[in-house]
C-alpha positions in Angstrom: 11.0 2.0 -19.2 9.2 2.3 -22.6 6.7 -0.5 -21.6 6.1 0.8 -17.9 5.1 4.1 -19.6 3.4 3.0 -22.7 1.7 -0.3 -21.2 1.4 0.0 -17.5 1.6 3.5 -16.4 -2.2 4.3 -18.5 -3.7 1.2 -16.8 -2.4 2.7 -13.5 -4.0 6.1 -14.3 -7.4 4.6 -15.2 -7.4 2.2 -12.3 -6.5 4.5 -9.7 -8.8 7.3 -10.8 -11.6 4.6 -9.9 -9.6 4.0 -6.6 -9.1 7.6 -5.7 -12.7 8.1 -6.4 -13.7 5.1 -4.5 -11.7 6.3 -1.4 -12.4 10.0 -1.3 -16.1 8.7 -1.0 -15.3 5.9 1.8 -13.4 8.3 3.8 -15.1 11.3 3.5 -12.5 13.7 1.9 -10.5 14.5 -1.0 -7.7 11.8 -2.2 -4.8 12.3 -4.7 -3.5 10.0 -7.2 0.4 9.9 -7.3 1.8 7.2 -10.4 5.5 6.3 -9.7 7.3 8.4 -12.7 10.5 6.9 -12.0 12.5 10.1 -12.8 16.1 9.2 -12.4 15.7 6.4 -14.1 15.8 6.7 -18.4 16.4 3.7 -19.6 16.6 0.5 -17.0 13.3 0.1 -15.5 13.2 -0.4 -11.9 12.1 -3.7 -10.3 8.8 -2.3 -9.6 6.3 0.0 -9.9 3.2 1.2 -8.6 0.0 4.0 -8.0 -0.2 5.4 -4.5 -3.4 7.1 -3.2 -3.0 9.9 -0.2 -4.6 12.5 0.7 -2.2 14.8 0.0 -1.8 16.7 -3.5 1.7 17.0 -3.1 3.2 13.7 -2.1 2.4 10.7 -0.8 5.7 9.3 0.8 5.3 11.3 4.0 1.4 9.9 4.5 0.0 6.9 5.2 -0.6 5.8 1.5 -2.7 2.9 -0.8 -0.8 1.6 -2.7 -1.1 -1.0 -6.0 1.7 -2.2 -8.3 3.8 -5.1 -9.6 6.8 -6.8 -9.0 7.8 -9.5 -12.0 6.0 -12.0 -10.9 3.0 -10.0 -8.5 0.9 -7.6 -8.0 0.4 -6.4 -4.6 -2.4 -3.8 -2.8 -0.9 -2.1 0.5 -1.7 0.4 3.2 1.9 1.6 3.4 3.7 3.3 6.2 7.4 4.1 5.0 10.6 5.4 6.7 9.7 9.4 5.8 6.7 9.3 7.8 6.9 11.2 10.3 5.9 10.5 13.9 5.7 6.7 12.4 6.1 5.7 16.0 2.5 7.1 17.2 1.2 5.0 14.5 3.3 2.2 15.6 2.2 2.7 19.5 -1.6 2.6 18.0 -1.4 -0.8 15.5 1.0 -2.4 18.9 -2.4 -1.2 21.1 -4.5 -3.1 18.3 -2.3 -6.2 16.9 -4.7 -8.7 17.3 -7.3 -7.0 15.7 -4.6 -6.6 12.5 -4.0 -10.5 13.0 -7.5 -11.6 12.9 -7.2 -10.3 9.7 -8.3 -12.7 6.3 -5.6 -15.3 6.2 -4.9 -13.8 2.5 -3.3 -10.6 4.5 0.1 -10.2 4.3 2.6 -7.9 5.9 5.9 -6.4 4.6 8.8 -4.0 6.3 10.1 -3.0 3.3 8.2 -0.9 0.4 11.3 -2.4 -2.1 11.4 -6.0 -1.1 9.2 -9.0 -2.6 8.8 -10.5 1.0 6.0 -10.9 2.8 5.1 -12.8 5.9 0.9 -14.0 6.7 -0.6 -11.2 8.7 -1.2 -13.6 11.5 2.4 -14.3 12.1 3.1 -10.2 13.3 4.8 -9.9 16.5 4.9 -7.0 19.0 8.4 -6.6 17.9 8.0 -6.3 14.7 5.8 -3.7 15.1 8.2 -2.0 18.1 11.3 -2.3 14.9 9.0 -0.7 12.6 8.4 2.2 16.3 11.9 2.4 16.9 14.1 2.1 13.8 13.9 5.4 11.6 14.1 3.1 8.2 11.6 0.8 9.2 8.7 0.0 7.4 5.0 -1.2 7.8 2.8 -2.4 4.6 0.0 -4.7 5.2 -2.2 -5.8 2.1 -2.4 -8.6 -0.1 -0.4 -9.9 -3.2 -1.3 -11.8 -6.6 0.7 -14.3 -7.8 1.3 -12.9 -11.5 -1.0 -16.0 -12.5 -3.8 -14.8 -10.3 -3.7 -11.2 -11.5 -3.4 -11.9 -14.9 -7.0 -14.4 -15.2 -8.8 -11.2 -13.4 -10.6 -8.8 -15.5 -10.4 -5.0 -14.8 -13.8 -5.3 -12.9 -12.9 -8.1 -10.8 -9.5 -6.7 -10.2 -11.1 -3.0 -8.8 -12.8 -5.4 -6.7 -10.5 -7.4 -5.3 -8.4 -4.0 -4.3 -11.8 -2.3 -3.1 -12.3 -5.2 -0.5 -9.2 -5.3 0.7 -8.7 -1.6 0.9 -12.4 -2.1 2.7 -10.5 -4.5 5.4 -7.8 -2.0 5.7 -9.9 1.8 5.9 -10.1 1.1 9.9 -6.3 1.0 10.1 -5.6 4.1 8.3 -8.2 5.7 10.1 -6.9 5.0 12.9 -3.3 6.3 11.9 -4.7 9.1 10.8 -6.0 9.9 14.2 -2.1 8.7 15.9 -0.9 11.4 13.8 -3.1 14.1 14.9 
């Protein structure tokens, strides 16, 4: 826990400041940066960690969310929808109206149903029922993003790094505007 607050949790705050930034100016309205303080936990550190981006001061686990973090061996850079979203399944209705648009995709997109598992599958492998899972099952989850192999995060420099998460969150602005408007 020591090292996630003395060694990651700064580079977090410096990095997303720059995202939140970035993203309050795409978008067109405020953002909030939310760093994952890991409360209930003192001394084991948790398998992961992370900076979410919503645009909510409060909270970012009921809102479609940006997300960056690391796993041991990755780093990966989401839109997340997770299971306390609510109405999730008007956002679900409105990515199954647009799933080839999410396939075609980079082929470096990946998808994941669950915020607190490593796996991922290529974004142009998602299936209508996937997406009707992630509609119809209240823990069901949607992330879609990119990962870095720990090898490929580690030879990028803090500029090439905001970069990297800029275009992909570029790639992905349509989709949460788009949720946004399911949720309206």
């Amino acid at each position: 826990m020591t090292a996630i607050q003395e060694t990651i949790q700064p580079k977090f705050k410096v990095i997303g400041t720059e995202l939140t930034d970035y993203l309050a100016t795409q978008l067109g309205n405020e953002m909030f940066l939310h760093i994952a303080k890991h409360a209930r936990r003192s001394v084991n550190p948790p398998n992961d960690t992370w900076l979410a981006i919503a645009n909510n001061k409060r909270g970012y686990k009921k809102h479609p969310h940006f997300q960056v973090g690391l796993f041991d061996d990755h780093l990966f850079i989401w839109l997340a929808f997770i299971y306390e979203l609510p109405q999730k399944a008007n956002v679900a209705r409105t990515f199954l109206a647009n799933i080839d648009q999410i396939k075609a995709l980079a082929s470096d997109f990946v998808i994941s149903f669950d915020h607190m598992k490593k796996d991922a599958i290529p974004v142009n492998q998602l299936t209508k029922e996937q997406l009707k899972r992630f509609k119809d099952v209240k823990k069901a989850e949607f992330l879609i993003g990119k990962q870095l192999s720990k090898e490929q995060a580690s030879t990028l420099s803090e500029a090439d790094l905001l970069a990297t998460i800029k275009d992909a969150y570029n790639a992905l602005l349509p989709y949460y505007q788009l949720s946004l408007k399911s949720l309206a």
